[in-house]
C-alpha positions as CSV (number, residue, x, y, z in Angstrom):
1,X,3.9,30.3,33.1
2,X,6.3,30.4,35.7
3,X,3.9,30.5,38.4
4,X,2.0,27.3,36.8
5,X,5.6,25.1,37.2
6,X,6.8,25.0,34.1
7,X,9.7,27.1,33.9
8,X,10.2,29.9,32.3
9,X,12.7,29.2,29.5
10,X,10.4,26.2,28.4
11,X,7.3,27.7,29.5
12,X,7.3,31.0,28.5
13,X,6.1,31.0,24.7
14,X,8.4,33.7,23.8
15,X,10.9,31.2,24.0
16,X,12.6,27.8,22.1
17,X,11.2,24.6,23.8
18,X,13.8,22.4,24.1
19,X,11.9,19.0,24.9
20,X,8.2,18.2,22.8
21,X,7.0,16.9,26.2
22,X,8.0,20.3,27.5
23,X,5.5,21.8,25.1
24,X,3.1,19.4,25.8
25,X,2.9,20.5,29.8
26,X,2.8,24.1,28.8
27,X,-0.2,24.0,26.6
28,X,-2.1,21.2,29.1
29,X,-1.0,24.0,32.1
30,X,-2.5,27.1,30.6
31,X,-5.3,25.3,29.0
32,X,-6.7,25.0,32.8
33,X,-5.4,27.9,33.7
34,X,-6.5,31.1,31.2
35,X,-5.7,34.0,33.4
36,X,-2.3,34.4,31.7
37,X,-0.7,37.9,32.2
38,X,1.0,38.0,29.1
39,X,-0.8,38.9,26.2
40,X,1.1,37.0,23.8
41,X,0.9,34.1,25.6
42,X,-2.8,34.2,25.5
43,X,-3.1,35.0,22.2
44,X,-0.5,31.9,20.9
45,X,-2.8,29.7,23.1
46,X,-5.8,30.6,21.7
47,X,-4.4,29.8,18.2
48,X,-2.9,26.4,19.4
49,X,-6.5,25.0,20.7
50,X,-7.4,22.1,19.3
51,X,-4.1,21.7,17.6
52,X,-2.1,18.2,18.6
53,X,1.7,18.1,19.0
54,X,2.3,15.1,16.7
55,X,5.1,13.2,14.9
56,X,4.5,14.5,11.0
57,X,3.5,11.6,8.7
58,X,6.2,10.6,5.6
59,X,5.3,8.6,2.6
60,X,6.9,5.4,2.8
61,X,8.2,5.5,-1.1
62,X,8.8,8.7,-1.7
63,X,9.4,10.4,2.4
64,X,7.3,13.5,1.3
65,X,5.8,14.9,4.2
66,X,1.8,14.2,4.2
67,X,-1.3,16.2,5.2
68,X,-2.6,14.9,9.2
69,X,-6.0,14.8,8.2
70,X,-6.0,12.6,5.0
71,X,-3.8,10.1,6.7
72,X,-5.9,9.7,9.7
73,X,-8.3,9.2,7.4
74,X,-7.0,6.7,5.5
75,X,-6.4,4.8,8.5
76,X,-9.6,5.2,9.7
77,X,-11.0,3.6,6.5
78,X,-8.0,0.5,7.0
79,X,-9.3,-0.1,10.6
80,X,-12.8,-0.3,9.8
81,X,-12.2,-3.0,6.9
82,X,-10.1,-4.6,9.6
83,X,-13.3,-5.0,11.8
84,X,-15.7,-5.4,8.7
85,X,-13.7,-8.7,8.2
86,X,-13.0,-9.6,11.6
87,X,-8.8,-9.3,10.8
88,X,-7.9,-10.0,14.4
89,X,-10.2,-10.7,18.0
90,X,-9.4,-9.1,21.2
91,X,-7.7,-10.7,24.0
92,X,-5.4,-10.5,27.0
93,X,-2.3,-10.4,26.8
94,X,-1.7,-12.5,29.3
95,X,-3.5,-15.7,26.9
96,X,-0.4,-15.2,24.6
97,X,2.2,-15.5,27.3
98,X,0.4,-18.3,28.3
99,X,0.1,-19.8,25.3
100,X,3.7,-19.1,24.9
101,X,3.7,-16.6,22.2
102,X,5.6,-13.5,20.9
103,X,3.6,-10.5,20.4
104,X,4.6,-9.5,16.7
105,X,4.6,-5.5,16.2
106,X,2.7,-3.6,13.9
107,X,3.4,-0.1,12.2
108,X,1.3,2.1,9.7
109,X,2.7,2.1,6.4
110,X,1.2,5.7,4.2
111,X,1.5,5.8,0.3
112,X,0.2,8.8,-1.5
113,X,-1.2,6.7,-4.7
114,X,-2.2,10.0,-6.3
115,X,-0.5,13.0,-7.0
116,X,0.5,16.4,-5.1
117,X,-2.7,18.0,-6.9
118,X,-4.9,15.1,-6.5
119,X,-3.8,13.3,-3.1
120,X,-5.1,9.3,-2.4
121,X,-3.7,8.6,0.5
122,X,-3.4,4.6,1.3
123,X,-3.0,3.6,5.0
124,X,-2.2,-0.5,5.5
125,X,-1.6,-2.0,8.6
126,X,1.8,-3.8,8.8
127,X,2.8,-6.7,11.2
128,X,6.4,-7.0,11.8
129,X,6.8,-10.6,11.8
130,X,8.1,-10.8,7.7
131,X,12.0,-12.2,8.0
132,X,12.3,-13.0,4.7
133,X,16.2,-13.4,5.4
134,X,16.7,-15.4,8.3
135,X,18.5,-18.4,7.4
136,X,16.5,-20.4,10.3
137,X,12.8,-19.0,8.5
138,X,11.0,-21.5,6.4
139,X,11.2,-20.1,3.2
140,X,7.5,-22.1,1.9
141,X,5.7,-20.3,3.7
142,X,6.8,-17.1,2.4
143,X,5.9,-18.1,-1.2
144,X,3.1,-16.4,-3.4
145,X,3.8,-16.7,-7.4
146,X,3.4,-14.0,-9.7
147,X,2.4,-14.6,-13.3
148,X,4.9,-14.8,-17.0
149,X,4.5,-11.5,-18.0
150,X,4.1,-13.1,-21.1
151,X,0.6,-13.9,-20.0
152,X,-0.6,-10.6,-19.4
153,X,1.3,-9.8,-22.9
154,X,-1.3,-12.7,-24.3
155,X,-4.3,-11.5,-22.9
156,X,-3.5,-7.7,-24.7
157,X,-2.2,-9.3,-28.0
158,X,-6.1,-11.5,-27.9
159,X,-7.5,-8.1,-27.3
160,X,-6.7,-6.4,-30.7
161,X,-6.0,-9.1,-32.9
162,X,-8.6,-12.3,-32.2
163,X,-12.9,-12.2,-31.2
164,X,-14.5,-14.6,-29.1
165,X,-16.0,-17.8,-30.2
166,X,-19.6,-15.4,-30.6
167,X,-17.6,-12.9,-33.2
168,X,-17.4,-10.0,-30.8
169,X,-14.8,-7.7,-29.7
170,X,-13.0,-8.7,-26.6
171,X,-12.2,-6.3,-24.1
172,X,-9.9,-6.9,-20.8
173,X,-11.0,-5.8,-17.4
174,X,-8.7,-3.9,-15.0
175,X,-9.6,-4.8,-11.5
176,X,-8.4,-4.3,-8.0
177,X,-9.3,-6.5,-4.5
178,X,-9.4,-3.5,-1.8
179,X,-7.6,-5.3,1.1
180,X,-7.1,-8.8,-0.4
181,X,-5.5,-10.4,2.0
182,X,-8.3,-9.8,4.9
183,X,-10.4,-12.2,2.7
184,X,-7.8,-15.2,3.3
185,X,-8.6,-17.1,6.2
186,X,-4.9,-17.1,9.1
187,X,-3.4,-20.1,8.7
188,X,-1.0,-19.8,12.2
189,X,-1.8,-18.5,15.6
190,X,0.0,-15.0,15.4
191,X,-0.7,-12.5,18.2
192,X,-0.3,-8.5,17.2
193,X,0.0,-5.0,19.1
194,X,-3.0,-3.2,18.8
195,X,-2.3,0.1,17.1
196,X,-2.5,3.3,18.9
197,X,-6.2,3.9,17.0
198,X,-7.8,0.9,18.6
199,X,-6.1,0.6,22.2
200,X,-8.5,1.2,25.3
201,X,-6.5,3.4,27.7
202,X,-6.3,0.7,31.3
203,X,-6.7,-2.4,28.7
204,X,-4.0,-4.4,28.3
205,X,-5.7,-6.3,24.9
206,X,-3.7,-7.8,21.9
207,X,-4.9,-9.2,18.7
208,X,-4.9,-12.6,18.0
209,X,-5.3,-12.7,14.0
210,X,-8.7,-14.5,12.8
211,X,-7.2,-13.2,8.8
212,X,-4.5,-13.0,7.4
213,X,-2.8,-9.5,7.7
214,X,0.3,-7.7,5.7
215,X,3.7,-8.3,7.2
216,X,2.7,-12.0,8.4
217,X,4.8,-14.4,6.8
218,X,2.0,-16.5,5.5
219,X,-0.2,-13.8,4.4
220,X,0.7,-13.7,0.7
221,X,0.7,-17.8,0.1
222,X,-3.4,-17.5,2.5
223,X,-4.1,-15.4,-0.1
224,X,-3.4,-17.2,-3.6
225,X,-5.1,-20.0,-2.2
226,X,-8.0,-18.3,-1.3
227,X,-8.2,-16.5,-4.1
228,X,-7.9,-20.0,-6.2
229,X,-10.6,-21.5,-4.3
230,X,-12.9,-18.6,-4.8
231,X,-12.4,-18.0,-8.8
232,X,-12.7,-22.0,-9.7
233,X,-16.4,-21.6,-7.8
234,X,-17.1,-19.6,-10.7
235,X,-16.1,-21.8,-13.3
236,X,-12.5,-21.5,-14.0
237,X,-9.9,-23.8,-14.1
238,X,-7.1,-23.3,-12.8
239,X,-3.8,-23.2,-15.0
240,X,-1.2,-26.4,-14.0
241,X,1.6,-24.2,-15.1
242,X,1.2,-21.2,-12.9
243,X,-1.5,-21.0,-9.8
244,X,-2.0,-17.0,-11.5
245,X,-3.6,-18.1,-14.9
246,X,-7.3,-19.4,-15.0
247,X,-10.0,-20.5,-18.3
248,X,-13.6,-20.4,-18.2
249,X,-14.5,-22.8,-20.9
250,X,-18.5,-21.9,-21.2
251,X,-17.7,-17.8,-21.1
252,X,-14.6,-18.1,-23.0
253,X,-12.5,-16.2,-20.5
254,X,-9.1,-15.8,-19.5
255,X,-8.0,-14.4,-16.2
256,X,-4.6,-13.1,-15.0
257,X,-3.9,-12.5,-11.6
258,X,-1.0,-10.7,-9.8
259,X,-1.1,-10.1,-6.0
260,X,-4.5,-8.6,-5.2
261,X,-4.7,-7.3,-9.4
262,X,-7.1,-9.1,-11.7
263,X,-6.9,-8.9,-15.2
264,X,-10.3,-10.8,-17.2
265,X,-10.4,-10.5,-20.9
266,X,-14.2,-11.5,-22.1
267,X,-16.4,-10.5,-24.5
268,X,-19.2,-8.0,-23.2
269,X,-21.4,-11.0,-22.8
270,X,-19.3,-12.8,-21.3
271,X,-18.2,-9.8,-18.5
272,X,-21.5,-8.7,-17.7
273,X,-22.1,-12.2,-16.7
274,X,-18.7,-12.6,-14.8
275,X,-18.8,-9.1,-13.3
276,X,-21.8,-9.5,-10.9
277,X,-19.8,-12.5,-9.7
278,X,-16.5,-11.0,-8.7
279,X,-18.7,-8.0,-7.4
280,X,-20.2,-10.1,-4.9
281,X,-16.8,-12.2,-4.4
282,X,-14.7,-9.5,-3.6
283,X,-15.2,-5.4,-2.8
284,X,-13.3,-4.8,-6.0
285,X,-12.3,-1.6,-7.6
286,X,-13.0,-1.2,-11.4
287,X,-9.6,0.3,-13.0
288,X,-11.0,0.6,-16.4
289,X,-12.1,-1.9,-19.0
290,X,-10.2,-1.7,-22.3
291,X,-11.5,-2.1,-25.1
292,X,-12.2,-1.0,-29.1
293,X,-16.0,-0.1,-28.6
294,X,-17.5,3.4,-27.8
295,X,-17.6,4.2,-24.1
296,X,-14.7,1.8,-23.5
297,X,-11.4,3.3,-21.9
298,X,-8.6,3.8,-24.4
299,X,-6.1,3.9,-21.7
300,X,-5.5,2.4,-18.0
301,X,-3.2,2.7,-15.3
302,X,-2.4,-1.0,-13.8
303,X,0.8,-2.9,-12.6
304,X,2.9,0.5,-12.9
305,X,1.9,0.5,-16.0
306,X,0.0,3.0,-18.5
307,X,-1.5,0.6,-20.8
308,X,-3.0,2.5,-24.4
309,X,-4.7,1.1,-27.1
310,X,-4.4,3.0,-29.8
311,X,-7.1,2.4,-32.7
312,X,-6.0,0.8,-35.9
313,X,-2.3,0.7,-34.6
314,X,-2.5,-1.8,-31.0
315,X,-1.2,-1.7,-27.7
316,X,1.1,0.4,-26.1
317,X,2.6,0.1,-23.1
318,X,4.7,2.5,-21.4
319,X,6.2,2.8,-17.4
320,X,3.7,5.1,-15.0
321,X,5.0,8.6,-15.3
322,X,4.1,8.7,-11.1
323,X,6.4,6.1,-10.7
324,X,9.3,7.5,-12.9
325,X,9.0,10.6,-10.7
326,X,9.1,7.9,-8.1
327,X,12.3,6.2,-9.2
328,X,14.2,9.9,-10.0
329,X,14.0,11.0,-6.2
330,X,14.3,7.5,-5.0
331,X,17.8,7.9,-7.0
332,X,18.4,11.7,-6.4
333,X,18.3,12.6,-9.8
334,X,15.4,15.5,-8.8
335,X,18.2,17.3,-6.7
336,X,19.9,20.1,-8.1
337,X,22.4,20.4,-9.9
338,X,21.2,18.4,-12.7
339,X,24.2,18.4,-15.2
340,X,23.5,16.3,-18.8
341,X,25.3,12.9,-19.4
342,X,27.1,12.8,-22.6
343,X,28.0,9.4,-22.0
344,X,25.3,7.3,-19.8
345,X,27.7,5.1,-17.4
346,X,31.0,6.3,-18.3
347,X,33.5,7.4,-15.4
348,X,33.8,10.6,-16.4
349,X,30.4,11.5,-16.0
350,X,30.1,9.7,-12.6
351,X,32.7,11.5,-11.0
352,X,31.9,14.7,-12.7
353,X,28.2,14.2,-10.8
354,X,29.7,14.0,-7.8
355,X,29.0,10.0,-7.6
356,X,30.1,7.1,-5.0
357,X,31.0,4.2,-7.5
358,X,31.2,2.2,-3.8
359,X,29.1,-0.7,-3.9
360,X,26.0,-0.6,-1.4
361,X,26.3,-2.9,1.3
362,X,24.2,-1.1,3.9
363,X,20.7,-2.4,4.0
364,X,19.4,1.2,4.6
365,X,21.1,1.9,1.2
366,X,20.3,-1.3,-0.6
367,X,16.5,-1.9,0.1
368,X,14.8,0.7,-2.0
369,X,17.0,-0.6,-5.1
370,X,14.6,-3.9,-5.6
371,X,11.5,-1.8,-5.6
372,X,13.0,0.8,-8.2
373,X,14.0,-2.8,-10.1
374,X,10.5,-3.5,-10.1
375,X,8.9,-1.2,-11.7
């Protein structure tokens, strides 16, 4: 390896690389050149072929380290909605600096959904431009409403204890727009970096947004009015109270919305008529449909939340056990040594734990604590 010009402590794969470029060079070097004396050497670069010296991949909630090939994957999948709805166009970069513009920065944000037996890896595409702080930010645009949890707390209680005006059952639908906000039309001129997965080596192309994308301040409030516009085509009316609740008079429906989660409670009349419709509306998935008849689902995962209904008894409702596991290592209560409380909250305890009564001012320390509040 010496002879090739990398050096021998950094070339020689006997020893400790210290730089990844380093390593890079080595294997680029005796890839072209395969008449390596050294046995070893030959041997470790036969292994290494067609292996990548990457950065490892961490879930963004919980930072476990996750498998290369599902993630590129998922983003694969992400980029080719992103062109199937035409998210962002192509251009110079030159026509933003012309046009005056900042170039906002993306990043890949990857969420194992599933479990360490049965992995769903998520891949989304993040712009960088959210400042939900800055004083000098317009906070109306930032705006999306979320429904009274006493709605969706209506539509269970109308499950088990009412019928529909035709004397059946109702049962409440569980469904979930795959990448809602690509359906709502960008509302400002925003200009993006291309990620790494759709750059042109030479090309010097950004993306000028044609939807609205995650991260862009006015992605969330694009896509409750998009959403409104689409489910009052169907027939609803939209609630004056709260932009999330809707009514279909003629069906006798109610629908709850929260973010890109719908929740439609119907009679089976009723959804196989509305179904079709939100199928062809939106590329939804189908959570589960609740409900007391054979062949409905008895329990559903939705809104971290692992909703039961149990026959002759009603609903119950009870916090995701993936996001409890979630919340303990958020916390570091799945590090050892895990020592009982006697007393949840007293001082003893706390300090016998080893715990920093401090108040968190870092925002490193303090943003994962709203996400752990919501769920």
């Amino acid at each position: 390896m010496a002879a090739a010009g990398v050096g021998a402590p950094e070339g020689s794969f006997t020893g400790r690389f210290a730089r990844a470029d380093a390593a890079a060079v080595t294997f680029m070097v005796a890839a072209v050149m395969p008449t390596a004396a050294d046995d070893k050497e030959a041997a470790l670069l036969e292994a290494f072929q067609g292996r990548s010296l990457v950065k490892p991949v961490y879930d963004a909630v919980s930072g476990v380290p996750l498998d290369d090939g599902l993630v590129r994957a998922a983003r694969a999948e992400e980029l080719g909605y992103a062109r199937k709805h035409g998210v962002y166009e192509k251009v110079p970069r030159a026509q933003a600096r012309a046009r005056g513009k900042k170039v906002i920065g993306t990043k890949w944000v990857d969420i194992n959904k599933g479990d360490d037996k049965v992995p769903a890896i998520r891949s989304r595409l993040v712009a960088k431009e959210l400042r939900a702080f800055a004083p000098w930010v317009p906070q109306e645009d930032l705006f999306a409403a979320t429904p009274p949890a006493a709605a969706q707390h209506l539509l269970l209680s109308m499950m088990v204890s009412r019928r529909s005006r035709r004397g059946q059952h109702y049962k409440l639908a569980f469904l979930d727009v795959r990448r809602a906000f690509f359906y709502a039309l960008a509302t400002e001129e925003v200009f993006v970096e291309l990620p790494e997965e759709d750059r042109v080596p030479g090309e010097d192309f950004v993306g000028l947004l044609r939807r609205s994308m995650y991260g862009t301040r006015s992605a969330a409030k694009n896509w409750q009015l998009q959403l409104g516009r689409d489910i009052t085509a169907l027939g609803f009316v939209q609630a004056t109270s709260s932009p999330c609740l809707f009514w279909h008079s003629e069906l006798d429906a109610r629908l709850v919305v929260h973010g890109d989660d719908i929740w439609v409670l119907a009679d089976s009349g009723s959804l196989a008529t509305l179904m079709p419709r939100l199928h062809k509306t939106y590329e939804l998935k189908v959570d589960g449909i609740l409900g007391p008849d054979e062949g409905d689902d008895k329990a559903v995962r939705s809104l971290n939340k692992l909703i039961r209904l149990v026959p002759d008894v009603g609903i119950e409702i009870e916090a995701d056990p993936r996001h409890a596991e979630i919340m303990a290592g958020e916390l570091g209560l799945t590090r050892a040594p895990r020592r009982p409380v006697t007393t949840p909250g007293s001082k003893a305890d706390a300090e016998a734990s080893g715990a920093d009564p401090a108040q968190l001012e870092h925002p490193v320390d303090v943003t994962p604590y709203p996400g752990i509040s919501a769920f």
